[in-house]
N, C-alpha and C positions, 0 to 999 in steps of 0.2 A: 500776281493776281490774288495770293491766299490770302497779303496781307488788306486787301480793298475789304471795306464792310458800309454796305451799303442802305440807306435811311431806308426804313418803313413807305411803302407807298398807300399813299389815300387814293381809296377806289371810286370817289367820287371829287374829283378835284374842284368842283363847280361850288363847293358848299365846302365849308367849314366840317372834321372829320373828328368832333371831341375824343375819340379812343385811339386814332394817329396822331395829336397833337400831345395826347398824355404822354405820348413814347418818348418825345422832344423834349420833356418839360422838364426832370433830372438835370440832363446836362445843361441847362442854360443857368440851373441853380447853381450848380458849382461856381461857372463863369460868371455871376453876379457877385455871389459871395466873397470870392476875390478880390474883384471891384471894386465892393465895398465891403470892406471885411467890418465897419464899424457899425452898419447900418442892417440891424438882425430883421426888423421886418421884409425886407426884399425876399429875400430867401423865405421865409419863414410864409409868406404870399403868395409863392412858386408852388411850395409842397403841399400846401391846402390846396389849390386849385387841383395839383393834382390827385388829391385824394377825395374831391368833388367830382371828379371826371369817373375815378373809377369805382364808388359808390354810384354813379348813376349803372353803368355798364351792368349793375345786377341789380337793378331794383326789380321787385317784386311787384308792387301795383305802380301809376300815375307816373308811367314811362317818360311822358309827354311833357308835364310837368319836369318830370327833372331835366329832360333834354333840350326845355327852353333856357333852365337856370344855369344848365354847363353851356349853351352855345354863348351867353351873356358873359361869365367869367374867363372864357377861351382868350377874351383882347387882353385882357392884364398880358398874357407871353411872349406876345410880339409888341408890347409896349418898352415891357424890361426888357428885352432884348434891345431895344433903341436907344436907350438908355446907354448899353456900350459901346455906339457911335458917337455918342453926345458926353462923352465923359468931361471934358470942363467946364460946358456951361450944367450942367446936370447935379458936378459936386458944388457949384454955388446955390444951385435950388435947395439940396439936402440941409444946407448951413440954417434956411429958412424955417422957421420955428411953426407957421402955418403946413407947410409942406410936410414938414413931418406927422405934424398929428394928424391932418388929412390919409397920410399912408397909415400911421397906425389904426386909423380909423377905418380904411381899406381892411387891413389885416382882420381886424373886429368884425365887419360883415361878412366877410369871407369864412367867419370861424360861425357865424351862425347861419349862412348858406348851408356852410356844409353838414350842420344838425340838420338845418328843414328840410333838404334834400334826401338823407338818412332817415329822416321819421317818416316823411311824405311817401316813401318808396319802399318802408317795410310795414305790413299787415301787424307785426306785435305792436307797433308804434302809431300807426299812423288815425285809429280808433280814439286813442287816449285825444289824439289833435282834435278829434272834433267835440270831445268831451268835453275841450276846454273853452266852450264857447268861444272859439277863436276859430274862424273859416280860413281854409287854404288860400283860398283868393285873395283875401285878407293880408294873411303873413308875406304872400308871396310878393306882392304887391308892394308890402313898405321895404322887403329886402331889397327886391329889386331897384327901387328906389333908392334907397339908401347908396346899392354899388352905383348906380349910373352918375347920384352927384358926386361920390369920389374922386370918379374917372373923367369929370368934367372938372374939377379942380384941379385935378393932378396934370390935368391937357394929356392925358393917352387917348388914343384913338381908338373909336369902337371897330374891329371885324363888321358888321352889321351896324347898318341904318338903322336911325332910331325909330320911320312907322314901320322897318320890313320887322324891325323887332317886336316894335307893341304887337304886328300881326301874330308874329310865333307866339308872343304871351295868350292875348287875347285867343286864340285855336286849342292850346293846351288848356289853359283854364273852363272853355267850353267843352272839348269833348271829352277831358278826364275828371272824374270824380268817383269815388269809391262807392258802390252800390250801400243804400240804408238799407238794402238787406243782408248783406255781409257784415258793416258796423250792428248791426242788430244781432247776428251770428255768435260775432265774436264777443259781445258785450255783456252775453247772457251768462258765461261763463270767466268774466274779465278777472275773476277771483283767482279762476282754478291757472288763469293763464301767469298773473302774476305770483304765484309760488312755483311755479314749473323754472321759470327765468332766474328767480333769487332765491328760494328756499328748494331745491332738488335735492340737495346734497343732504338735509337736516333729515331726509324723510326714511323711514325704516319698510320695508318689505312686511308685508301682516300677515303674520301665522294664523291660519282658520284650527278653531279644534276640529277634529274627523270627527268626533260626535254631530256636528252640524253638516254633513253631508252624510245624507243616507240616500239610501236603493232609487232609484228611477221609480214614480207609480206608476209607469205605462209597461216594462218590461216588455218594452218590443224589440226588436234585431236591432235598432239603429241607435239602441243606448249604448253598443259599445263599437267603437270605430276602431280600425288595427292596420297598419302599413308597415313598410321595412322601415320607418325611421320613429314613427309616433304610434301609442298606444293611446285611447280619447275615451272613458266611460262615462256617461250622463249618471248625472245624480242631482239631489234635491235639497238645495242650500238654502237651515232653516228653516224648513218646510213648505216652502211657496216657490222659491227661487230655483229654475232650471240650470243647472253647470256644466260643463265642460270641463271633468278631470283629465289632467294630461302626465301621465308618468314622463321624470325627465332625468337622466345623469350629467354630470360634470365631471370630467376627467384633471383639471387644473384652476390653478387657481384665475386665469385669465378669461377661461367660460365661465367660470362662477362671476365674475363681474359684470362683464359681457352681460350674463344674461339680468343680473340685479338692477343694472342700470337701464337696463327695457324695460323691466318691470316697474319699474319705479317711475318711468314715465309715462307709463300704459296707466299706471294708476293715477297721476296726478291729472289724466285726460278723461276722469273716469263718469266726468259728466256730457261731455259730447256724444250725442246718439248716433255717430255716424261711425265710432270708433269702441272696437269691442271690448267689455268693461273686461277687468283684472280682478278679481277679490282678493286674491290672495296666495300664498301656499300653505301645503297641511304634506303630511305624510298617513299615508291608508296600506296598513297589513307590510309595513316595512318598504313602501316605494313611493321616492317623493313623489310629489302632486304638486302641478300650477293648478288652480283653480280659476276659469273662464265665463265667461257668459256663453251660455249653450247657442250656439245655432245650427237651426234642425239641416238648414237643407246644405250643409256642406260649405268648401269654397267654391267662387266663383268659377273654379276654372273645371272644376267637378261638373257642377249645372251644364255647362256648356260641351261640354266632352260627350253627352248624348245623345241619343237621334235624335232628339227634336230641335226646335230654332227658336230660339228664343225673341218675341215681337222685337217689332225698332222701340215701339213707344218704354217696352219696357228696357231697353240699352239702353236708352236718351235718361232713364229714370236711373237708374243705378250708375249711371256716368255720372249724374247731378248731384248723387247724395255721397259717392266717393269726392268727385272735389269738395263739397262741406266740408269734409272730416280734411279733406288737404290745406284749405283754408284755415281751419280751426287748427291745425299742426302749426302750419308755420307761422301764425298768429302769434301762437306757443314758443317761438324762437327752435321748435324743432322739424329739422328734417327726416324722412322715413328710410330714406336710403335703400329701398328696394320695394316698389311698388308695380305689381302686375297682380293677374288676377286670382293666381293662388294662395296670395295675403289677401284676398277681401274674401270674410266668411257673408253668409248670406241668411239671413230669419226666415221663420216659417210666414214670415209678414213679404218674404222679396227686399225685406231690408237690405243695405249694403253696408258693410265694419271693417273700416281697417284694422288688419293684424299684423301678429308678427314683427315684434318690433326691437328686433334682434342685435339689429346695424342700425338702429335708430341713433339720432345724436342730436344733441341742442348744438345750437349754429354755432354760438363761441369755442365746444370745440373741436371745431375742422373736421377735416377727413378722417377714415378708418380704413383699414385695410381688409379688404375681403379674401376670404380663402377661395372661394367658388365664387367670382364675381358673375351677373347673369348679363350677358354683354347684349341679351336679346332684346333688354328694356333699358339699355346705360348711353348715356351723353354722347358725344363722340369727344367730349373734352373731358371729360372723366377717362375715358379711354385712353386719354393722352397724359393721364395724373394730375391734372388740374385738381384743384379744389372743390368739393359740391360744393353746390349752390343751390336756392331754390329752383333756379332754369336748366338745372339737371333732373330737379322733382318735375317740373314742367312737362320735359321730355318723357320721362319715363312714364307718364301719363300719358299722354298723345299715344305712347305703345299700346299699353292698357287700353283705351277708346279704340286703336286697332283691333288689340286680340279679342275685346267683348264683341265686336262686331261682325269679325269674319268666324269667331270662337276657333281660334287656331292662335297656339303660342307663335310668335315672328321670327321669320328665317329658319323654321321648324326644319330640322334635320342638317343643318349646316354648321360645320367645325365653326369654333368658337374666332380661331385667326381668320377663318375667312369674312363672319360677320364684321368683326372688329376693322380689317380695313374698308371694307365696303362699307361703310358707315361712316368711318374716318373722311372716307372721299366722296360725302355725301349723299351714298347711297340707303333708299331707305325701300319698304314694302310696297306692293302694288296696290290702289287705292282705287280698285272699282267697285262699282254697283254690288251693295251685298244684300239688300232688299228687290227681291221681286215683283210687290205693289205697287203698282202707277200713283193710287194715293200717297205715298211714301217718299215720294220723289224727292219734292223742296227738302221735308225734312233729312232725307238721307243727304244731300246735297250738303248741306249746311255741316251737319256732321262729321262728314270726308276734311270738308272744309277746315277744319275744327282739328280735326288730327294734324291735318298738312302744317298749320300753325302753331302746334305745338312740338312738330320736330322739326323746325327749323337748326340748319345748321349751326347758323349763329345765335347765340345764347340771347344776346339784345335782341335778336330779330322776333323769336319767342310771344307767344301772346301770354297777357300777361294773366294770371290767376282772376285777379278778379274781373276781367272781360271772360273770358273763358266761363264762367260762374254765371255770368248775366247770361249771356250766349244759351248755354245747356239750363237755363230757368227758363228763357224762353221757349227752345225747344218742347223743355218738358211739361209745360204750359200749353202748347197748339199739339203734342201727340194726344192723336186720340187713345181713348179707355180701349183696355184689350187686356185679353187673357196672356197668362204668361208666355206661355209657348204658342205658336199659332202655325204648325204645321212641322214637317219633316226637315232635319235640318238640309240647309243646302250646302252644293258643296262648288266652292269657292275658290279663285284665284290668290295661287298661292297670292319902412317910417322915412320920409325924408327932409333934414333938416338941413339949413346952412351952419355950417361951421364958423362962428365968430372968432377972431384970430385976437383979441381982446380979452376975448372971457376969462383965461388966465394966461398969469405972464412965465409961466415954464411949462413944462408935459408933469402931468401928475395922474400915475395911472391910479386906478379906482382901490383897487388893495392897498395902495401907499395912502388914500383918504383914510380907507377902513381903520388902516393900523393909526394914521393921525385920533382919530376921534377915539382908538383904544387910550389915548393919554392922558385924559379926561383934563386935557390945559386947556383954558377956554380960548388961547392963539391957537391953538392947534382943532382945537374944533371950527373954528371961523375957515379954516384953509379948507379943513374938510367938507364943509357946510359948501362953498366953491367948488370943492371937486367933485362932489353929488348933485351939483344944480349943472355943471358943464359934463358930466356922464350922463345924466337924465336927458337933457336935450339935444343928448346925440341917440338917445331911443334906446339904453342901456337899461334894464329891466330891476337889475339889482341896485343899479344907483339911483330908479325911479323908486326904489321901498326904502334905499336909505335917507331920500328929501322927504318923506311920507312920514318916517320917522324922526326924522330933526322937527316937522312942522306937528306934530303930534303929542311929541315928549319934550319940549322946549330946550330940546339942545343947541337951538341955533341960536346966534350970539341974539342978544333981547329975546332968546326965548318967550320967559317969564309973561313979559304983555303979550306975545304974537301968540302964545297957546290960550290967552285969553279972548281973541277976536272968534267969531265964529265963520268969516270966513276962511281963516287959515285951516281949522279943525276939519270945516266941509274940501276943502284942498286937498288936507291929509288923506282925508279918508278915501278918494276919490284915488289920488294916486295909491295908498297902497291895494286897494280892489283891483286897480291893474295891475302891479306887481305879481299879485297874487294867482289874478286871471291868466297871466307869462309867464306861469309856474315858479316864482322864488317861493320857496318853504318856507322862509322865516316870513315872511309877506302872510303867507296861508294860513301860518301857526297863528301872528297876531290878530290877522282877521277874524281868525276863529276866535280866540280871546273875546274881541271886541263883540262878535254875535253871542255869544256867553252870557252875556248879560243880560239880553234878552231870550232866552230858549225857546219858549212857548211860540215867540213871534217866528223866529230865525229857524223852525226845529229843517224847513226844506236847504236850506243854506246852510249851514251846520252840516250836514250830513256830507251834502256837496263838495265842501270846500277839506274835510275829513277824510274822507276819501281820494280826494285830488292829490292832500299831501301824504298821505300813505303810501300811494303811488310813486312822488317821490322820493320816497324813503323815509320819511317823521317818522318814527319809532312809538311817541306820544300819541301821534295820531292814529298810526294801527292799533296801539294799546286802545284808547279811547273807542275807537268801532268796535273795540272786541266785547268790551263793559255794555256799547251802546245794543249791539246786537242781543248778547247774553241778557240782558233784563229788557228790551223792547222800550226803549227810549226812542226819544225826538218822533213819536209818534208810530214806531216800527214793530213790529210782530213780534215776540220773543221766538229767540231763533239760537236757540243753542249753540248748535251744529256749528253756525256760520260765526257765532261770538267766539267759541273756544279758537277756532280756526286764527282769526285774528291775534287772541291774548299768544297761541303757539309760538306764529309768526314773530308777535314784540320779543318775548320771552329767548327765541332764540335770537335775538338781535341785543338782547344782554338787559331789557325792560324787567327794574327790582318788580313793580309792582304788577306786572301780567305775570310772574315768577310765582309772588305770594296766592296771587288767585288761582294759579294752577294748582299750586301744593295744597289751597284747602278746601278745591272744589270736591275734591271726592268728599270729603266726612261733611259736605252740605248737602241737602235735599236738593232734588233736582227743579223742586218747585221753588225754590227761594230764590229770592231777588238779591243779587247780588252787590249792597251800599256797603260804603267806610260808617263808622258811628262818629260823631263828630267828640267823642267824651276817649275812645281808645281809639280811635284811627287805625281799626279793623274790621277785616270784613265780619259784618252781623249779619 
């Protein structure tokens, strides 16, 4: 009996189980691979799917959406798997020269499924998607397309009916969509997000001089705070600015990092108002100092620790403006890794700040290990050593919308092993009436509601951030105006194309074009010119910017006359604006080029498309925002601040000429505009 080991069961047999099927999908790669040991994309088809399946399993927003695009890729498994009943008539299909490229082309949509499903399902990514004038519905649309003619060439058989399927598209694409007020959230700040993701490491910790903190002017009791762990003196940064001095020691060298690399992330978040600013450190009368943005009224968990109760309308409101700052984290690609209510400080405004950002970690890299984990607000898979994940933050929020509610920490007074398996085995807090208003009712309602779905057992089952977001906006929108506190507190229980099998007469992937046309033999350009016109019209992005370019720059064999016709030029220009719009950078680079020449006309397009390619990664192009910002070009405000930023960015990405303008902006006036002289080709 030890040695029996028994398959995973799907607990809903009735329907297709994408995270029981992932479990299967390994071992049927081996047993293909074998099979056909000479045919790499089978295998190579298996292991994206399964890394589509389990990308969906933690998406962050537009659940729905991914879960339509994994139940549609789930028949590739049970197709190869038929495949090894049918092994002789099967290896005379593979011989077929159609058949193949059909699968290689299988493979290709599979490998960009598995981006759109990855962008669509993460909050740092999925903002950029609609930036690029390209709707979801859209993408999802020609992907989906694109597999289903595969899978109809190939004769695999779908899992799913093709109207029960359009229905599951057509539901998802209706009821998800990422709130314009969250892409508006996050977009305000899309600077600060994308240096957090690629430039964290470059950023140094800012010494303040102690000269620029002086004395509290109020000199009342509550400028200096003192516990057994923290020492907190208010003082006056610069002379306007309230702070929060925090004496701290470091015993090793692994606190010392620990804590720099909080710091460092607290600072690069240090334009989100939901999340309490960092200035800096200083050292005052020989004891370091963090330097914080002051908040008067304490942490949240202080406010509530007192006899009075704090209104619903106002928990609806401090719930709403802690997810902002949750959103706008992991937007960031970072998680907080310990959220309850004595990390949220609170203003003398009832603001709400995420702090504490101790155990904080950007998502690439993984877990961390805690010495004092707090098991009262942790996953029940985290408890089990799993991985965080955003639907660990999830969870530990649903705690937090408990504890602000009943203002009691959860499982208060219970050993840590006890919580830990009572939780494991689904147990969670009691979830009654903590509002005694009859007016209060729906919204308490909803609220309860709100928690219960955010600690769901299962991590997929989770609601997702940004419904949660809508949800508590609406709330916070129908609570009515009310004073903070409103009485004693209470006390409460505990593309789709045909493939022409003609178009060329061998497989010729797109890199083997590229490198053809590197040869600059006008036979070998002609091949390539064929391999970019049969990539393109399989909806290939890159080989739509390299026909844009052949029809453009007269590489193609008769160039010469075809770049003289003006309908080939309106062609080009038409394809590479898609390219460009599908994100290829070199596409963006040239587009940009070609807007160049006109500035004055293009200066909104220009910036656009400048920006798009920064994003992904032009070097040139960051440089050039840094230049455009710094002197207030294409029509824009001169804006220092945000130019220097940029030329940083190129500079550490190894840019000579954001380097030269770093080194000689200091000995320039801060008034001068910053041009090359066309006679020395420096800056004047």
């Amino acid at each position: 009996m030890n040695n029996i080991q028994l398959d995973p069961i799907n607990p809903d047999p009735t329907k297709p189980d994408p995270i029981y099927i992932a479990e299967n999908i390994i071992t049927t790669t081996k047993s293909i691979s074998s099979l056909f040991p000479t045919l790499a994309p089978v295998g190579v088809i298996l292991e994206i799917v399964n890394e589509i399946l389990k990308i969906y399993k933690q998406a962050e927003c537009n659940k729905e959406i991914a879960n339509a695009m994994a139940l549609r890729v789930l028949s590739v498994e049970p197709a190869i798997k038929f495949l090894e009943l049918q092994r002789p008539e099967y290896k005379k299909k593979f011989r077929n020269l159609q058949y193949q490229e059909t699968l290689i082309r299988l493979k290709n949509t599979l490998e960009n499924i598995k981006v759109f499903v990855f962008k669509v399902t993460h909050l740092s990514w999925v903002t950029k998607m609609f930036s690029d004038h390209k709707s979801i519905e859209e993408m999802f649309k020609t992907l989906a397309g694109e597999y289903d003619n595969c899978m109809q060439i190939l004769k695999f058989k779908m899992l799913i009916g093709f109207e029960e399927q359009r229905r599951i598209d057509d539901e998802s694409l209706t009821d998800e969509k990422l709130p314009d007020e969250i892409v508006r959230l996050i977009r305000v700040h899309s600077q600060e997000v994308n240096y957090i993701n690629e430039n964290i490491d470059c950023f140094k910790v800012k010494r303040i001089d102690s000269n620029f903190l002086q004395d509290s002017r109020n000199g009342s009791r509550t400028d200096i705070r003192q516990s057994k762990s923290k020492h907190v003196t208010k003082r006056v940064y610069k002379g306007s600015i309230d702070v929060a001095c925090v004496k701290y020691k470091v015993f090793t060298e692994e606190e010392k990092d620990l804590l720099d690399e909080s710091l460092i992330i607290q600072r690069e978040l240090f334009e989100c108002q939901n999340i309490l600013k960092f200035y800096g450190l200083s050292k005052i009368d020989g004891d370091d100092i963090v330097v914080f943005e002051w908040a008067e009224l304490g942490n949240l968990r202080e406010i509530y620790s007192k006899e009075n109760n704090i209104s619903l309308a106002y928990k609806v409101k401090i719930a709403f403006g802690i997810c902002e700052g949750i959103i706008f984290l992991n937007a960031s690609g970072v998680y907080h890794h310990d959220i309850n209510c004595k990390n949220i400080m609170m203003t003398i405004n009832n603001e709400p700040k995420l702090a504490n950002f101790v155990y904080s970690r950007k998502r690439k890299d993984g877990t961390i290990f805690i010495k004092c984990p707090s098991f009262n607000w942790m996953a029940p898979e985290k408890m089990c050593n799993e991985p965080y994940t955003q639907k660990c933050e999830i969870f530990s929020f649903g705690m937090l919308m408990w504890e602000l509610a009943y203002q009691k920490i959860p499982y208060e007074g219970i050993e840590n092993y006890i919580i830990k398996e009572n939780v494991k085995k689904g147990g969670r807090e009691i979830c009654d009436f903590f509002d005694l208003k009859p007016e209060n009712e729906s919204i308490q309602k909803k609220y309860i509601e709100l928690i219960q779905r955010a600690w769901k057992h299962l991590p997929e089952e989770r609601i997702e951030i940004s419904e949660l977001y809508t949800e508590l906006s609406n709330l916070a929108s129908n609570s009515p105006t009310t004073f903070f506190f409103d009485g004693p507190r209470n006390i409460l229980p505990s593309k789709t194309n045909s493939l022409s099998p003609n178009l060329y007469p061998s497989l010729i992937t797109l890199n083997e074009g590229i490198n053809l046309h590197r040869t600059k033999k006008p036979e070998n350009r002609e091949r390539a010119w064929n391999c970019f016109v049969a990539h393109s019209e399989l909806g290939n992005p890159v080989a739509i910017y390299w026909k844009a370019k052949y029809l453009l720059e007269g590489y193609h064999p008769n160039g010469s006359e075809r770049q003289m016709e003006e309908d080939t030029t309106i062609e080009g220009l038409k394809l590479l604006k898609y390219a460009a719009d599908e994100g290829v950078v070199d596409a963006q680079m040239q587009y940009i080029d070609i807007l160049e020449v006109d500035k004055n006309k293009n200066k909104v397009a220009l910036r656009d498309y400048l920006t798009r390619a920064s994003i992904n990664g032009d070097n040139d192009a960051t440089y050039k925002l840094g230049v455009i910002y710094y002197n207030g070009e294409l029509g824009l405000e001169i804006n220092r601040s945000k130019g220097l930023s940029y030329l940083k960015v190129a500079a550490e990405k190894g840019h000579e000429g954001a380097r030269e303008i770093i080194r000689e902006i200091g000995s320039i006036n801060n008034s001068h505009v910053l041009t090359r002289c066309e006679n020395c080709n420096k800056l004047c």
